[in-house]
C-alpha positions in Angstrom: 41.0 84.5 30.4 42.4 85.0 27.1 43.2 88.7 25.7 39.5 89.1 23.4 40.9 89.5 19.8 39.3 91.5 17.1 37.0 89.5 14.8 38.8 90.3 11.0 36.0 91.8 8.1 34.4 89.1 6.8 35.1 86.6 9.4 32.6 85.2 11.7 33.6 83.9 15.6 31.9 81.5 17.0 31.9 80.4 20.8 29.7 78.2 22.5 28.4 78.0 26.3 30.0 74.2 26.7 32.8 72.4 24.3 30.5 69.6 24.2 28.5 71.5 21.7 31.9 71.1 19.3 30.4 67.6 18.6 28.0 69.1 16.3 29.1 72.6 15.7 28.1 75.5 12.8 30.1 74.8 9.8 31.2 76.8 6.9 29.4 76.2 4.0 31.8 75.5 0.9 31.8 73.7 -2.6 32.7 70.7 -0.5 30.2 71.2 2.0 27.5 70.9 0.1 24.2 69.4 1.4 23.7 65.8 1.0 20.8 65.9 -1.3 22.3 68.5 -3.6 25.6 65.9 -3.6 23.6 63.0 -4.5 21.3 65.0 -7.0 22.6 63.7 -11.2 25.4 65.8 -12.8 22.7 66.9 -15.5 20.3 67.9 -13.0 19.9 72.1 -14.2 19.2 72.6 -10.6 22.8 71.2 -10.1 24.3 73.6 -13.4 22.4 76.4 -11.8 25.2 79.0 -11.0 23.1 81.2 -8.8 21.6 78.2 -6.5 25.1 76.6 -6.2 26.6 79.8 -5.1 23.7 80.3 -2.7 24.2 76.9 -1.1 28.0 77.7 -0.5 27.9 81.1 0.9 27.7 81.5 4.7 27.2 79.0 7.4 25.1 76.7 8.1 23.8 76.1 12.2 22.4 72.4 12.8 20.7 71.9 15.8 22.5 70.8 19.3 19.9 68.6 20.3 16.3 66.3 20.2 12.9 68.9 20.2 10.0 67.8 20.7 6.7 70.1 20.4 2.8 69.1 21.2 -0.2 71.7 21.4 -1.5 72.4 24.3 -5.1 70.6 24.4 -6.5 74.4 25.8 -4.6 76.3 23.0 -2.5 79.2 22.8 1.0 77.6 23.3 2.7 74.5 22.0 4.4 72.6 25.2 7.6 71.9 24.3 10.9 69.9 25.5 14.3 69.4 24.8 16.8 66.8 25.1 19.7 68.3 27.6 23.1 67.2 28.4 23.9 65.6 31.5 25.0 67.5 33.2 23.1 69.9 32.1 23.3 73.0 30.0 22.7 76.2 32.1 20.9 78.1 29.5 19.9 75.4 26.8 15.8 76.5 26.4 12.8 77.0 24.5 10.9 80.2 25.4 8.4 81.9 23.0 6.2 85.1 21.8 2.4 85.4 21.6 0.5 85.1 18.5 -1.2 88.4 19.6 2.7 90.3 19.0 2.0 89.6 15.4 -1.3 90.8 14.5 -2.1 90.4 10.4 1.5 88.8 10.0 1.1 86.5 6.7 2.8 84.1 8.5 -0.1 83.3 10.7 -2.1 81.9 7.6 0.1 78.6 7.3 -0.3 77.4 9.8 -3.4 74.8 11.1 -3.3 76.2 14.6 -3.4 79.9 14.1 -3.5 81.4 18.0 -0.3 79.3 19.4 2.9 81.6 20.2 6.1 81.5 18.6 8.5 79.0 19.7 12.3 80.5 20.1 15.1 78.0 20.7 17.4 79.5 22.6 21.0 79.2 21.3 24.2 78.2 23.2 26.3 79.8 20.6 28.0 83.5 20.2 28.1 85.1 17.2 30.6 87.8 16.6 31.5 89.6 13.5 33.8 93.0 12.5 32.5 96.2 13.3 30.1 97.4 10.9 29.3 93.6 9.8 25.9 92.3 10.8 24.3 88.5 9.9 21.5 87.8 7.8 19.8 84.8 9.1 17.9 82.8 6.9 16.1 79.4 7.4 17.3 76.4 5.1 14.9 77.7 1.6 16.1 74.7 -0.2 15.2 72.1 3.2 11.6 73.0 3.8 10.1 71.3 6.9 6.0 70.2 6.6 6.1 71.4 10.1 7.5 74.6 10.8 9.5 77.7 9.2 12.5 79.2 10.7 11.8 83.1 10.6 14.7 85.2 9.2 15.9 88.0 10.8 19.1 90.6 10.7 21.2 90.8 14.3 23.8 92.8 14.2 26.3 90.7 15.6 29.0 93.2 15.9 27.9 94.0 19.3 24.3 91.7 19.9 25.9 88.3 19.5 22.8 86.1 20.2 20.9 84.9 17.5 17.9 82.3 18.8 15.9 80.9 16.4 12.1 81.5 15.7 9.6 79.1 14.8 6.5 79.8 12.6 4.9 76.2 13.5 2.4 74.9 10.3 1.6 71.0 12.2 -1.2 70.8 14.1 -0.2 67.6 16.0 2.8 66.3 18.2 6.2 66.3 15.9 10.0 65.9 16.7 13.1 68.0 15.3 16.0 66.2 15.4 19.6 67.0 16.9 21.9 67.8 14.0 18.9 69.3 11.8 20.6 71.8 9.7 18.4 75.0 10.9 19.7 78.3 9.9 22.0 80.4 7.6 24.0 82.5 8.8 25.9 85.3 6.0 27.5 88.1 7.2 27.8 91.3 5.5 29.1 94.7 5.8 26.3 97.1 6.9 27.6 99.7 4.7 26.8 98.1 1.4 23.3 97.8 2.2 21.0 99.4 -0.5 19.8 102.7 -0.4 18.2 103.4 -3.4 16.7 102.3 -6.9 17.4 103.6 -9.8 15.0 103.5 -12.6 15.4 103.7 -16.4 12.6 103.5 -19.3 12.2 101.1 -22.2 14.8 102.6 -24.2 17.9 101.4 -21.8 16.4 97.8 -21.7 18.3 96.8 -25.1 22.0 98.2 -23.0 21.1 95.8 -20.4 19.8 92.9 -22.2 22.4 91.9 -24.5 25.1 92.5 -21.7 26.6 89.9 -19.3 25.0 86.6 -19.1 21.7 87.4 -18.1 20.4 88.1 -21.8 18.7 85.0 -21.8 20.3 84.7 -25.8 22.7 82.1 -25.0 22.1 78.5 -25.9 21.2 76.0 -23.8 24.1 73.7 -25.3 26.9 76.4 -24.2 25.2 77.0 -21.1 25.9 80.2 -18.9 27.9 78.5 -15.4 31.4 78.4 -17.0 31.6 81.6 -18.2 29.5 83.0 -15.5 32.2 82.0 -12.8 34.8 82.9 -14.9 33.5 86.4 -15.0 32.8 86.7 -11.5 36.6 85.5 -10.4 38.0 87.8 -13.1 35.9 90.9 -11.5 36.9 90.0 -7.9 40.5 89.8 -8.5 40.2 93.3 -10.5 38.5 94.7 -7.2 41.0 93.1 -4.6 44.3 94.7 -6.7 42.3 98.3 -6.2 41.8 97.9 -2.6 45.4 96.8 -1.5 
C-alpha cells in the first residue's frame, strides 16, 4: 500500500471502493464543465450574464450517481422499498439504508411531500472524501436541477477526518419512480472551517448611502453596461492582491 499523502488546502481527494466506479466519477466543476442545460441556454439569456449564478455553477464538484435506483412505497406505509442496480460482481457495500420519519419531528421538510410518514432514503456512497486539516465540505443538492420527486438534503461533514458523505433523500412522489445512473446528485465545496462566520455586524440608516453607491451592487448601473465584466474583473484583481500578501 502506498505511503497516504497529505491532502493540500483546498484540494479534495477522492477514492472509490472499485475502479469501475472511474467510468462515471465526481468531476470538477469549471467554466468548461458547465451543465448541459446552462450550455445550451441563448447567449442573452440574463440567467446566463448572471455573474453570481455562473460562479455558483462552477465552484466545487459535482457527484453523479454510480448506478439505476428504483423506489416504490410500501403498500402498509412507513418505508419506500427500494433497489439498486449493482455490478457484477458485485459491490461489497453499494446500498440504500434509511432514517424514520419519527427522527424528524416538525422538520418543514415533511410538508412536501405526498407521503408524509415514509423514512428517509440514504444512498450509501462508494466514494471517500478527504480534504486538508481544518477544511470541511458543504454538501448541497443540484438547486438549479430540481427533481419532481425527491430533494437531496444538505449537510456539512467534515471530511478532514469523517470521509463519508451518503446522500439523503427527502422523497415528494407518491408512486413508483426511477433515478437514473449518471444523475448529477450533489455538490460538493470545500472550505476552510476557520473562515466560517461568527458574527454580524449591524449599522443604521445612516451607513446605507457608504454601502450603496460602492462596488457593483448599487443597483445604479445600466442595464446596457451590465455588471459581469467589471464584476470579474474586480474579483481577479482582489485575489491576486490577497495571494502576493500571503506568499
Amino acid at each position: 500500500m502506498k505511503k497516504k499523502k497529505a491532502v493540500k488546502p483546498g484540494h479534495i481527494r477522492v477514492t472509490p471502493e472499485d475502479n469501475r466506479l472511474m467510468e462515471m466519477p465526481p468531476y470538477l466543476n469549471t467554466q468548461l464543465s458547465m451543465p448541459k442545460w446552462y450550455k445550451t441556454m441563448a447567449s442573452g439569456a440574463g440567467l446566463k450574464k448572471c455573474a453570481g449564478v455562473n460562479d455558483y455553477l462552477s465552484t466545487g464538484m459535482t457527484v453523479p450517481l454510480w448506478s439505476n435506483l428504483y423506489f416504490k412505497p410500501n403498500p402498509e406505509g412507513g418505508f419506500w422499498e427500494s433497489r439498486i442496480e449493482n455490478m457484477s460482481p458485485p459491490l461489497d457495500n453499494i446500498s440504500i439504508q434509511g432514517f424514520s420519519v419519527q427522527d424528524t419531528p416538525g422538520c418543514p421538510v415533511i410538508g412536501v411531500r405526498k407521503l408524509e410518514n415514509m423514512q428517509y432514503p440514504k444512498i450509501v456512497s462508494p466514494w471517500r472524501f478527504e480534504t486538508a486539516p481544518g477544511w470541511s465540505s458543504l454538501i448541497l443538492p443540484l438547486s438549479w436541477e430540481p427533481n419532481e420527486n425527491y430533494d437531496v438534503l444538505p449537510a456539512i461533514v467534515h471530511t478532514d477526518f469523517y470521509h463519508v458523505s451518503n446522500i439523503v433523500l427527502n422523497i415528494k412522489a407518491n408512486t413508483d419512480f426511477m433515478i437514473p445512473y449518471g444523475t448529477p446528485m450533489m455538490q460538493v465545496i470545500p472550505f476552510k472551517r476557520s473562515t466560517n462566520l461568527s458574527s454580524i455586524e449591524f449599522e443604521d440608516e445612516s451607513y446605507f448611502k457608504y454601502v450603496a453607491n460602492s462596488g457593483f451592487g448599487s443597483g445604479y448601473i445600466m442595464p446596457s453596461i451590465g455588471t459581469a465584466g467589471p464584476y470579474r474583473r474586480h474579483k481577479h484583481k482582489v485575489d491576486i492582491e490577497l495571494a502576493k500578501k500571503e506568499k
